[in-house]
C-alpha positions as CSV (number, residue, x, y, z in Angstrom):
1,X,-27.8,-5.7,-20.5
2,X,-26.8,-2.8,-18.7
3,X,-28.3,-0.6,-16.7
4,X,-26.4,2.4,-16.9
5,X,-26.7,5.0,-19.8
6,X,-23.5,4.4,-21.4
7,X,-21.6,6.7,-23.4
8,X,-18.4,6.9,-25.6
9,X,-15.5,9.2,-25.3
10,X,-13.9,6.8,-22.1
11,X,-10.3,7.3,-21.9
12,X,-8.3,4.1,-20.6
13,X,-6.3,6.2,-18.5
14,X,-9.8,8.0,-17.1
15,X,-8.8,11.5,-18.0
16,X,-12.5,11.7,-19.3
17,X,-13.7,11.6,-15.3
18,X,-11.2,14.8,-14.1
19,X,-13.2,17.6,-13.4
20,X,-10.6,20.2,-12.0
21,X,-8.3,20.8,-14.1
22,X,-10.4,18.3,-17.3
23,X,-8.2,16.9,-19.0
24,X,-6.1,15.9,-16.0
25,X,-5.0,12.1,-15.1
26,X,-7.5,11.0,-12.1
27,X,-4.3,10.6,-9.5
28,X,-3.3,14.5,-9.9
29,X,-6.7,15.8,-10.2
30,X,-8.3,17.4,-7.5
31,X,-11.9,16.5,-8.5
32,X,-13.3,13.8,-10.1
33,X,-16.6,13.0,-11.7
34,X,-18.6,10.4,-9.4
35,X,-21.8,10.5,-11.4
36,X,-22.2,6.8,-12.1
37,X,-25.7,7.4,-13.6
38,X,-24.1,7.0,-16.7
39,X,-20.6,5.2,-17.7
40,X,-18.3,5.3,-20.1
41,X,-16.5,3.0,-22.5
42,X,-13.7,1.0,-20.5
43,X,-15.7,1.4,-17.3
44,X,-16.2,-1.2,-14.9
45,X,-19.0,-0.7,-12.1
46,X,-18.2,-1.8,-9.0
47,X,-20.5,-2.0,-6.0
48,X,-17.6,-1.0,-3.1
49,X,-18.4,-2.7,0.1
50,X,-14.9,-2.2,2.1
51,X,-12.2,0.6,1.9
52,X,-8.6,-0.2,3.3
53,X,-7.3,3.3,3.8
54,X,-3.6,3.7,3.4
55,X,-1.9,3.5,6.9
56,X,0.0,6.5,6.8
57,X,-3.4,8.5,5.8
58,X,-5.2,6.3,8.0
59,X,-2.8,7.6,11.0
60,X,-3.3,11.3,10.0
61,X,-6.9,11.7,10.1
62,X,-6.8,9.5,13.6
63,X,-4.4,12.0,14.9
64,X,-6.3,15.2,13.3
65,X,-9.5,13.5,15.5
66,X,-13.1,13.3,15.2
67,X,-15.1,10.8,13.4
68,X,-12.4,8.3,10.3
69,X,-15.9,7.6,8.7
70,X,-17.0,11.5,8.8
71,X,-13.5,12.5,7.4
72,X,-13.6,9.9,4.9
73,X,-17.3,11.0,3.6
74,X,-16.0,14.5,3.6
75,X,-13.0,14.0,1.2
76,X,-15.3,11.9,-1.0
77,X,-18.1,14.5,-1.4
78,X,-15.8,17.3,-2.0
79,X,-12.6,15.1,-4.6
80,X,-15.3,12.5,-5.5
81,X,-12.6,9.5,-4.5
82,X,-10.5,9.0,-1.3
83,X,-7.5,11.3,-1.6
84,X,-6.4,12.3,1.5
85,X,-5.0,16.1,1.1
86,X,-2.6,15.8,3.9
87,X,-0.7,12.5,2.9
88,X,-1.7,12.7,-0.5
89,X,-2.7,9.0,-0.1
90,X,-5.5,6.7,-0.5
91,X,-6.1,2.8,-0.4
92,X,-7.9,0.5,-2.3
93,X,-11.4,-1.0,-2.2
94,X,-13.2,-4.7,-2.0
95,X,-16.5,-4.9,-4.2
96,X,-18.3,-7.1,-6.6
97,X,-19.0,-5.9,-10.2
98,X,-22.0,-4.2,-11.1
99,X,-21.5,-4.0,-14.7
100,X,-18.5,-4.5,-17.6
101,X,-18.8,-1.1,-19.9
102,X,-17.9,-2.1,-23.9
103,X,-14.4,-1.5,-24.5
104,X,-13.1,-3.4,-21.5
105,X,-9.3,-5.1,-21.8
106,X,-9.4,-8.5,-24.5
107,X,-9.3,-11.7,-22.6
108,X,-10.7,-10.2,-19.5
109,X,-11.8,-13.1,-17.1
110,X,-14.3,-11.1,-14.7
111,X,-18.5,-10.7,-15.2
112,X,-20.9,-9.2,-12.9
113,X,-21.2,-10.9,-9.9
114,X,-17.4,-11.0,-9.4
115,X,-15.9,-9.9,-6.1
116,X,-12.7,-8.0,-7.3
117,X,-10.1,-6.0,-5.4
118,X,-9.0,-2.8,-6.8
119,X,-4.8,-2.6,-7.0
120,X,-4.9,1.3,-7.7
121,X,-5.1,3.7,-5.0
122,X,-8.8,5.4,-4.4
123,X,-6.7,8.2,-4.9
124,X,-7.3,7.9,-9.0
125,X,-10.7,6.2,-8.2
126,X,-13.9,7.9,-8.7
127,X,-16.1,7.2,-5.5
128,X,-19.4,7.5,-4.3
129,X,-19.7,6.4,-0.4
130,X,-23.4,6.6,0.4
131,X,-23.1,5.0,4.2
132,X,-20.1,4.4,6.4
133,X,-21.4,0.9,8.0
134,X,-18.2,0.2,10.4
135,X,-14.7,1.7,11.2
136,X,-11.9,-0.9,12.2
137,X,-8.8,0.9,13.2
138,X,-6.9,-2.2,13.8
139,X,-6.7,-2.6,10.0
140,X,-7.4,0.5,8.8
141,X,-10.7,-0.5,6.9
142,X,-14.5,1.1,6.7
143,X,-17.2,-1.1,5.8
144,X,-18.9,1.0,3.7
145,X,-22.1,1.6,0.9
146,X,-21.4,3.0,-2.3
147,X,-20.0,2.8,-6.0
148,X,-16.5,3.1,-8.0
149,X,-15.3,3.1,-11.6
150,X,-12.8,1.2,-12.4
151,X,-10.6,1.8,-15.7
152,X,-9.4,0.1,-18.4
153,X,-6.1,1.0,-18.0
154,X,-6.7,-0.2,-13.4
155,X,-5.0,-3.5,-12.5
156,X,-7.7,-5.4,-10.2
157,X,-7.6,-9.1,-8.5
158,X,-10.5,-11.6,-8.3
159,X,-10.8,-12.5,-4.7
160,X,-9.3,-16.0,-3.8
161,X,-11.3,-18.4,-2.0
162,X,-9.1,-19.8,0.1
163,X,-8.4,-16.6,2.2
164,X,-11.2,-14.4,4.8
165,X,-12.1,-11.4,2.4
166,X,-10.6,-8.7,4.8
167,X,-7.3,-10.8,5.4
168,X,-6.6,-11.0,1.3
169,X,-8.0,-7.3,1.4
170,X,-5.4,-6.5,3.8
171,X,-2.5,-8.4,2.0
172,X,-3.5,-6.8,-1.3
173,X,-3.7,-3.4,-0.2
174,X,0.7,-3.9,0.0
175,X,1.2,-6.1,-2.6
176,X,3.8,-4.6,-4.5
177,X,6.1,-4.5,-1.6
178,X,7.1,-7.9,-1.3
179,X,7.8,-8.4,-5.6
180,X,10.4,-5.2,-5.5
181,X,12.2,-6.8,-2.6
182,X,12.6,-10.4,-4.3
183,X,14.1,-8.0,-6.9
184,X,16.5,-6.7,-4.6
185,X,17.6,-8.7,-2.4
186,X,20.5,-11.3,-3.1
187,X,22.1,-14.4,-0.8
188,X,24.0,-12.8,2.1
189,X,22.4,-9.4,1.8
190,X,22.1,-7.1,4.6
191,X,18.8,-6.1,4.5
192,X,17.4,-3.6,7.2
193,X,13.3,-2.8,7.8
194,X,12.1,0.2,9.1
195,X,8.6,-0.6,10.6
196,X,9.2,-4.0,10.0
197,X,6.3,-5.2,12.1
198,X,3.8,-3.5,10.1
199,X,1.5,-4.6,7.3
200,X,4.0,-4.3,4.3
201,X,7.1,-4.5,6.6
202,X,6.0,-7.8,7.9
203,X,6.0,-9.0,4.6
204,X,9.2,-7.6,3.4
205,X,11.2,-9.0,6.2
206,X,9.5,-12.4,4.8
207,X,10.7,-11.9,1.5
208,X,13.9,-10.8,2.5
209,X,14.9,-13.9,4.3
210,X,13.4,-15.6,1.4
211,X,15.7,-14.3,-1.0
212,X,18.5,-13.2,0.8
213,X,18.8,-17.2,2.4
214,X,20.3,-18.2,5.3
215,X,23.4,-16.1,4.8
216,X,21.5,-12.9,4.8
217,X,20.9,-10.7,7.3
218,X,17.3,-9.2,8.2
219,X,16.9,-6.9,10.5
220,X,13.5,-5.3,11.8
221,X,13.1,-1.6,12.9
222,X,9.9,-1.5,15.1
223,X,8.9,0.9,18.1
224,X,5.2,-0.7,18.3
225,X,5.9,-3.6,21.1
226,X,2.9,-5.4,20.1
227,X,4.5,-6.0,16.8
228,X,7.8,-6.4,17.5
229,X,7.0,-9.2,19.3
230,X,5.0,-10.5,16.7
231,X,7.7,-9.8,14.1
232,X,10.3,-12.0,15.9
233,X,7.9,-14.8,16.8
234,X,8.1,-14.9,12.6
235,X,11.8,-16.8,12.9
236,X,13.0,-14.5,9.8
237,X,15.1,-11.6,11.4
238,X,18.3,-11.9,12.7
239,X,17.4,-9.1,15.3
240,X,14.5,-6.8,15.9
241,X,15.2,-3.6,17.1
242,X,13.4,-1.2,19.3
243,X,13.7,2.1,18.2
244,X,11.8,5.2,17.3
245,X,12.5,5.7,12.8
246,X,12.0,9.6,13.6
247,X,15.7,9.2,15.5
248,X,18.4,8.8,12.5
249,X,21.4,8.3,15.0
250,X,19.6,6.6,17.6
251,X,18.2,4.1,14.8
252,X,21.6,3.8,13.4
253,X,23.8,2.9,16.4
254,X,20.9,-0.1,17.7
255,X,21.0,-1.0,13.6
256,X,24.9,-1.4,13.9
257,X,25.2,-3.1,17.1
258,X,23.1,-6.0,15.6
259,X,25.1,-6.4,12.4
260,X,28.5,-5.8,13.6
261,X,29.0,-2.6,12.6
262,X,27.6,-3.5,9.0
263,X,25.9,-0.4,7.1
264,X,23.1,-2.2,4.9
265,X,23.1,-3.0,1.5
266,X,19.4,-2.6,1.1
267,X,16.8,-0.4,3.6
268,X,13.5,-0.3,3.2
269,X,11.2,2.5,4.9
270,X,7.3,0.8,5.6
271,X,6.7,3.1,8.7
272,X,3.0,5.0,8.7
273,X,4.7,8.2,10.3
274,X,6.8,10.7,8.9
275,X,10.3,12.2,9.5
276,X,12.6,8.4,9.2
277,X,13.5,9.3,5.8
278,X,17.5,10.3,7.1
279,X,17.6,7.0,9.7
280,X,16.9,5.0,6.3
281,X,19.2,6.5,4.5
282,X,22.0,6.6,7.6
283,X,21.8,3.1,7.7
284,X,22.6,2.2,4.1
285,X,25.9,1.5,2.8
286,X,27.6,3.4,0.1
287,X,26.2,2.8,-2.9
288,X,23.5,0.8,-1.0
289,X,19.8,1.1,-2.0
290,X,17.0,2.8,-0.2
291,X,13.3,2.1,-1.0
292,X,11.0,4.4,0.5
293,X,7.3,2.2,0.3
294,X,5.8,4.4,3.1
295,X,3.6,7.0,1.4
296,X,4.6,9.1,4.7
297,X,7.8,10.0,2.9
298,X,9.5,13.2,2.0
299,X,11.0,13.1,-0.7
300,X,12.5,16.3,-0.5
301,X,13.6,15.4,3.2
302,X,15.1,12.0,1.5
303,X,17.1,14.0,-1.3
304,X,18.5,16.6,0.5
305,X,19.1,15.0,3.6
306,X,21.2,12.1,1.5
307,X,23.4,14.7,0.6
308,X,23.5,16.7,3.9
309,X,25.3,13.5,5.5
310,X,27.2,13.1,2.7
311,X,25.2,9.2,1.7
312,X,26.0,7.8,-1.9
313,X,22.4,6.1,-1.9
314,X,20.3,5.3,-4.6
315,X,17.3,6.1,-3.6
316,X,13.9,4.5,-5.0
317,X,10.7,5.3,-5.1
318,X,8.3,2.7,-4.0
319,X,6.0,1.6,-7.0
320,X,2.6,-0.3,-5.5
321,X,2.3,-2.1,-8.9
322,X,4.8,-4.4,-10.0
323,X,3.7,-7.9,-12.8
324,X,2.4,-10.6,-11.2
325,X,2.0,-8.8,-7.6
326,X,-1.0,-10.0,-6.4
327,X,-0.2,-13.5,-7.2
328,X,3.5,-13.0,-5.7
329,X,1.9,-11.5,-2.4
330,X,-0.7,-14.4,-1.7
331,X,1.4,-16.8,-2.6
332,X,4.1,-16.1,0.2
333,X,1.2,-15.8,2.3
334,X,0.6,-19.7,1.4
335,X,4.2,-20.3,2.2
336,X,4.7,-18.7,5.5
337,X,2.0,-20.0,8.0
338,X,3.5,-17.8,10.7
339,X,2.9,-15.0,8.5
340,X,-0.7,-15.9,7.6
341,X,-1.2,-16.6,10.8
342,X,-0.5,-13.3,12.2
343,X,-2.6,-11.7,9.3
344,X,-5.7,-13.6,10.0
345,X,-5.2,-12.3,13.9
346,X,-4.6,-8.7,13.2
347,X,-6.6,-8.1,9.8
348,X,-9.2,-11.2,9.9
């Protein structure tokens, strides 16, 4: 029996929780309703007991100083979820279920007690943070107290049990980046990484070589020396390359002098800054693809500059969800001991 007043009118989409403008789907909205003194049908509770904050909105408030914590409470008090007004970003959250609202998806497999991970962004997720416990910049999480609503219509995991909470946490937080680029990536592919030593970039260098086989080449974009050198201690790339993603020609020329003069056949942007939407899109090939996963992106920047330089690119937003991601994510992590290895160090 629940404890929570429940009451009917829940929309699996959670258009019943935007306050400004109502009607409004939660992502878009710029307020939502984070009065979980009462629930509605399709509702899961969730008691939220970590936040991993989007690394490019993560970055921003660090750079806009003062207190992560403070700024996190203020946008949660004000949107009533974590939407970051700058980046327009927001995460995802660790917690263990409160309570299952009637109405819930047939042949769910979760009951109170659970510890889930949301895989929608706190940026469609009403929030209430009542403490911020810890701040760990390192991996971009708060330890926090507080609730969230989960809808019918939110893809969640169960955590694993073979994996430290934060590390899964932290794996799960960019699990739809790996999926796309088994999609994309065929045998011999030239396959370039911007940020590549980074959360999602580490994985997608992974995947690539996966995919792409011993014929492909991976190459990593990453100015961070910490993780450059942790990137190439993987054994994937064929090269890492030192170089500032905000410099289009300079990233271009150090690109091409590891492949040969070889434009690539697939790019994918996973840098936490913005301004490397044109050294993406100089590096591609004709016709080539370029997926922009960093939330940091321009899209704007991305269009018009393709067609300032004159780049035949398709280029591709990058979608967080994708069937099966979770799963897909973990499951290379299982694979590639290097690469769980350097996980558990940086996000354990």
């Amino acid at each position: 029996m629940g404890t929570r007043r429940l009451e009917k009118g829940g929309d699996g989409f959670g258009t019943h929780r935007a306050l400004a403008p109502q009607g409004a789907l939660p992502q878009p909205a710029d307020r939502l309703d984070n009065d979980f003194s009462r629930l509605f049908e399709g509702e899961m509770l969730v008691a939220v007991e970590t936040l991993n904050v989007d690394a490019a909105s993560f970055r921003q408030m660090e750079e806009a100083g003062g207190d992560v914590g403070a700024q996190v409470m203020t946008t949660v008090r004000e949107r009533g979820k974590q939407h970051n007004r700058v980046t327009g970003s927001g995460g995802m959250l660790l917690g263990r279920v409160l309570e299952l609202a009637p109405g819930r998806p047939a042949g769910e497999r979760v009951a109170p007690g659970d510890r889930v991970a949301s895989l929608v962004s706190l940026s469609l997720t009403p929030l209430r943070i009542d403490e911020v416990k810890a701040v760990r910049p390192t991996s971009a999480q708060l330890d926090v107290k507080g609730e969230a609503v989960l809808f019918a219509s939110s893809p969640y995991a169960k955590m694993p049990d073979d994996f430290p909470e934060r590390v899964a946490l932290a794996a799960l937080d960019v699990a739809g980046a790996a999926p796309q680029v088994a999609r994309l990536v065929k045998p011999g592919a030239t396959v370039v990484v911007l940020g590549g030593g980074g959360k999602s970039g580490a994985l997608c260098v992974c995947e690539a070589r996966r995919a792409g086989g011993p014929s492909a080449t991976v190459i990593a974009v990453e100015s961070h020396a910490p993780y450059a050198r942790e990137v190439e201690a993987l054994g994937v790339c064929s090269a890492v390359v030192a170089c500032d993603a905000r410099d289009p020609v300079a990233t271009r020329a150090a690109v091409l002098a590891k492949t040969g003069g070889r434009e690539a056949d697939l790019v994918l942007s996973c840098v936490n800054v913005d301004g490397a939407e044109l050294s993406a899109i100089l590096c591609a090939r004709d016709r080539g693809v370029v997926y922009f996963f960093a939330m940091s992106t321009s899209f704007t920047r991305a269009a018009l500059g393709a067609e300032g330089v004159g780049k035949d690119v398709d280029l591709m937003i990058g979608n967080g969800y994708a069937r099966g991601h979770a799963e897909a994510t973990l499951g290379l992590l299982r694979e590639n001991r290097a690469l769980r290895a350097l996980f558990e160090r940086r996000y354990g």
